[in-house]
MARLO-629095 format. One record per residue (C-alpha): x, y, z. Coordinates in pm, whole numbers, padded with zeros to 5 digits, always signed. Example, Ala and Ser with C-alpha at 12.3 -4.5 7.8 and 13.67 -1.06 7.14 Angstrom:
2
+01230-00450+00780/+01367-00106+00714/
# end
This chain:
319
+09816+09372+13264/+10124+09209+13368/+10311+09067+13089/+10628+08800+13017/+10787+08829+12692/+11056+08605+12631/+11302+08705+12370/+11269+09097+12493/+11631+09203+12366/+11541+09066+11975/+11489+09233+11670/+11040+09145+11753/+11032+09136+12122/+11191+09448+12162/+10968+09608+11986/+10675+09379+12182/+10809+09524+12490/+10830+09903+12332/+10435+09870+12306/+10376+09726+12599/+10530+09968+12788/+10399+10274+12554/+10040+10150+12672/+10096+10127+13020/+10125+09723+13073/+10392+09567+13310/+10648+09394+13141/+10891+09162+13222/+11177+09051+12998/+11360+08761+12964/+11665+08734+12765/+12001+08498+12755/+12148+08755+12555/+12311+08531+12297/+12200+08681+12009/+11955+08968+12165/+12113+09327+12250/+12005+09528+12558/+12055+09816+12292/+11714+09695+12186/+11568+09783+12533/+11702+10171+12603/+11386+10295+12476/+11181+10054+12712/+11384+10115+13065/+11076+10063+13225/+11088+09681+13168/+11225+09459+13432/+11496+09279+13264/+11611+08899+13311/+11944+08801+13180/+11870+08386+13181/+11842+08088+12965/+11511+07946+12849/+11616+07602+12938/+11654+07703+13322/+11332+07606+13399/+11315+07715+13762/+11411+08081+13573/+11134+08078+13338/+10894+08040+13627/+10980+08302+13825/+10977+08558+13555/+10616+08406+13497/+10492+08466+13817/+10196+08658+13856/+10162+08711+13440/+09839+08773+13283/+09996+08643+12930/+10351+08563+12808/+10433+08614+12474/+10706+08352+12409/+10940+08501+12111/+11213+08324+12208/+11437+08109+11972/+11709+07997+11799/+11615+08089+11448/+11825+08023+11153/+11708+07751+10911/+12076+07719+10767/+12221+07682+11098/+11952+07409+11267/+12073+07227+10972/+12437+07216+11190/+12319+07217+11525/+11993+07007+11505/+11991+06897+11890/+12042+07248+12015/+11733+07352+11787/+11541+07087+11953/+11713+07154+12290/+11598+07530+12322/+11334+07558+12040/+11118+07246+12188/+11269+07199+12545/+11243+07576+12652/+10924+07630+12548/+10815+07335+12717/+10979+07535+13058/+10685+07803+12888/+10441+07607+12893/+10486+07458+13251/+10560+07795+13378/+10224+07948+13249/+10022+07690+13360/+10184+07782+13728/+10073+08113+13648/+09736+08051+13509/+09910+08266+13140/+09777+08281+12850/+10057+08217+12550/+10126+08375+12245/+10390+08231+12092/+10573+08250+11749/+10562+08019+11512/+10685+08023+11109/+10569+07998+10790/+10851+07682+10754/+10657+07451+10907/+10476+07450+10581/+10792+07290+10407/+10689+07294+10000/+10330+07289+09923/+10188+07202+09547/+09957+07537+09555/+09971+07890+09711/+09880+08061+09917/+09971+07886+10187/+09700+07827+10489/+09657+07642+10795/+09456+07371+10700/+09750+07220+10444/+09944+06920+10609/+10297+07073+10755/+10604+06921+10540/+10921+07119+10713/+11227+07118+10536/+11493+07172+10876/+11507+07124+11209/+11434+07456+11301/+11109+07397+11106/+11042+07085+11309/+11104+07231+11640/+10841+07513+11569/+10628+07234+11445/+10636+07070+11749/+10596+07345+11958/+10254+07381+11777/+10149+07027+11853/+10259+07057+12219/+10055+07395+12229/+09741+07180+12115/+09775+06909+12357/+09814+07136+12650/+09509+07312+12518/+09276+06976+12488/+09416+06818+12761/+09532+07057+13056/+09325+07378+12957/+09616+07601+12873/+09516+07883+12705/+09754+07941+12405/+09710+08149+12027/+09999+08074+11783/+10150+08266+11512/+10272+08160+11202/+10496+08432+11117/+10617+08426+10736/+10935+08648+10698/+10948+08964+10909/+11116+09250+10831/+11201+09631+10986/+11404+09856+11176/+11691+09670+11466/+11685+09349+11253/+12044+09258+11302/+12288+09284+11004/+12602+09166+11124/+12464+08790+11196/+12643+08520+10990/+12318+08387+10937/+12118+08726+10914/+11768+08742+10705/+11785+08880+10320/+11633+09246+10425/+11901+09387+10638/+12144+09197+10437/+12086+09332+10141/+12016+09702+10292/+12352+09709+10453/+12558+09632+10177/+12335+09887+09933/+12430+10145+10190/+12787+10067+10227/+12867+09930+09854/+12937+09608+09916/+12867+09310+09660/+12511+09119+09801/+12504+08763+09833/+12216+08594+09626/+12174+08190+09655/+12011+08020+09361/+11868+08197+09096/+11719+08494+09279/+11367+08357+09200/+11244+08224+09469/+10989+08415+09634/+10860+08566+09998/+10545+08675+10224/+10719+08944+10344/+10586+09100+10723/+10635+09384+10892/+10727+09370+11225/+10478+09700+11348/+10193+09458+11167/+10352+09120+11361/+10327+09353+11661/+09980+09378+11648/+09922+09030+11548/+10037+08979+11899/+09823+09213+12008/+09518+09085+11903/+09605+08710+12001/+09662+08806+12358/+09284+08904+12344/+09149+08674+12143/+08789+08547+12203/+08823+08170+12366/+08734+08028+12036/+09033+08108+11918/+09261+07906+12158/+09453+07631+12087/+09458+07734+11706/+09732+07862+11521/+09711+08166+11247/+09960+08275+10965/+10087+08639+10990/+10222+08758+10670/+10189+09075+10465/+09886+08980+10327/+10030+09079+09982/+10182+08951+09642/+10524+08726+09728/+10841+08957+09669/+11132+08757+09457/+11493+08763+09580/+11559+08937+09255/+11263+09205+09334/+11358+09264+09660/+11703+09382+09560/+11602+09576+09289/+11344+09765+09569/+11624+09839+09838/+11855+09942+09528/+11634+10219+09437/+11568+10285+09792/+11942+10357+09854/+12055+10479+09491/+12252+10160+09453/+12382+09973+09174/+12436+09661+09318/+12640+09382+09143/+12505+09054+09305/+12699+08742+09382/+12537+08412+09353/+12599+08168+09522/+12420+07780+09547/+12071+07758+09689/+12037+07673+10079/+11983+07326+10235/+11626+07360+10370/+11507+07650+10206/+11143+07710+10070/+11096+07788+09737/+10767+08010+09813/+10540+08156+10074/+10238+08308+10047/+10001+08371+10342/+09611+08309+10319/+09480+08541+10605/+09130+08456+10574/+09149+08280+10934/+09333+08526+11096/+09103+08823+10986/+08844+08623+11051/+08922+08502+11398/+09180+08829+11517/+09094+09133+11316/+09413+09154+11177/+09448+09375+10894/+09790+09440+10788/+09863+09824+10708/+10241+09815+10566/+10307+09715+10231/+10631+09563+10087/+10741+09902+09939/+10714+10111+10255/+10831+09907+10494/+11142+09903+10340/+11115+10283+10299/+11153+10284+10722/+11389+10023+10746/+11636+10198+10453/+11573+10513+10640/+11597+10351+10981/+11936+10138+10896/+12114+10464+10748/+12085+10615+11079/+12197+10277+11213/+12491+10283+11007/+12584+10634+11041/+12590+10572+11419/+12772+10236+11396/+13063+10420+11232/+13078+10699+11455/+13099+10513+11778/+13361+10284+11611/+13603+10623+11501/+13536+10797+11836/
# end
């Protein structure tokens, strides 16, 4: 199988492309580098690497040529940050997968692509599942929102086969730390591990479907061979678990590390959710997934995995 995946040099499409390439598929990536690391690729030399910008459309479609399925991770992410640069959001989130679209209908593609748990906005009931009525909080929830609507209409109306993903809050090993806007897990790992003060906004209460990125893998998996009934729908991928506080989640990566931390709080986010919880009853049901890592031992591998991280970081910076 030859296979795009857009997004190859991030914290989930590296890893996408690691499995790929571990089970023999052809893989292309496609990367613009702004906030991916090739780093994330040296175990995966085998794949054929793009350096280009979603938005270049006449790029897109060239990587797509000849692709049995793309998997389109690709995105700017941050919820706080969409809330500062709302038309570049909608510019790369919405326009660039458009290019994704276009470029696997040239192609005759199926698409997997990622969507998020924040196009639920705040819901009166948990868990949260895909027949509630979307009420996103930012415009990086919107532009995933509308990438799910577009997905649909291509579906009905020009027979594009596509599978979408609602991924709560994923989690693991090469999640990037150093990112002003960088999710709670390696946040809070890093400074556990190097004794620095973590930053918790609001009251630490507010709670999290937390994913692991091995069982997101395989979500992806699955939907790239999903039976037809399938397309055009769009399935959460969460942990399949009880939510994880703020609070909790600290307290976990402190005894994971043999920290003590002292928190600082600090006001609660513009745009932020105050809960997810994942119903996977259509996802089983339709993909067979079954997730296998719970909340405690994923963070067991990405402790373990970001000490090694660390220990490395500070070598090559005294060499």
């Amino acid at each position: 199988m030859r296979t795009l995946v857009t997004g190859a040099a991030g914290f989930i499409g590296s890893r996408l492309c690691h499995r790929l390439v571990a089970e023999g598929h052809d893989v292309v990536g496609f990367d613009d580098l702004s906030e991916g690391r090739l780093d994330n690729l040296s175990d995966s030399p085998e794949v054929a690497f793009v350096e280009a910008d979603l938005r270049d459309d006449q790029a897109v479609a060239g990587a797509a040529a000849d692709c049995d399925v793309i998997f389109h991770q690709a995105a700017k992410r941050s919820v706080p940050r969409s809330l500062v640069e709302p038309l570049l959001y909608t510019d790369v989130n919405v326009g660039g997968t458009m290019n994704v679209f276009e470029a696997a209908r040239a192609s005759g593609a199926r698409v997997v692509y990622a969507s998020s748990s924040s196009v639920y906005g705040d819901q009166e009931t948990l868990p949260l599942h895909e027949g509630m009525l979307p009420a996103p909080k930012s415009p990086y929830a919107a532009s995933k929102l509308a990438n799910e609507a577009f997905a649909v209409a291509y579906h009905r109306s020009l027979g594009l086969p596509s599978v979408g993903l609602r991924y709560f809050n994923v989690y693991g090993p090469r999640q990037d730390p150093k990112s002003e806007y960088a999710a709670v897990v390696p946040r809070f790992i890093t400074a556990c591990l190097t004794g620095a003060r973590p930053v918790i906004h609001g009251d630490g209460e507010q709670s999290r479907d937390f994913a692991f990125v091995d069982d997101v893998v395989e979500a992806n998996f699955l939907a790239s061979r999903a039976p037809d009934a399938a397309l055009g729908a769009v399935f959460n991928v969460g942990g399949g678990g009880k939510p994880t506080s703020v609070n909790g989640l600290l307290a976990i990566v402190a005894e994971l590390t043999g920290a003590t931390p002292d928190p600082i709080h600090e006001p609660a986010r513009e745009g932020d959710m105050r809960a997810t919880q994942s119903d996977l009853t259509r996802v089983k049901a339709a993909l067979g997934l079954e997730p296998s890592v719970d909340i405690r031992e994923g963070l067991r591998r990405t402790v373990e995995w970001f000490s090694l991280w660390a220990a490395t970081d500070v070598s090559q910076e005294t060499a």
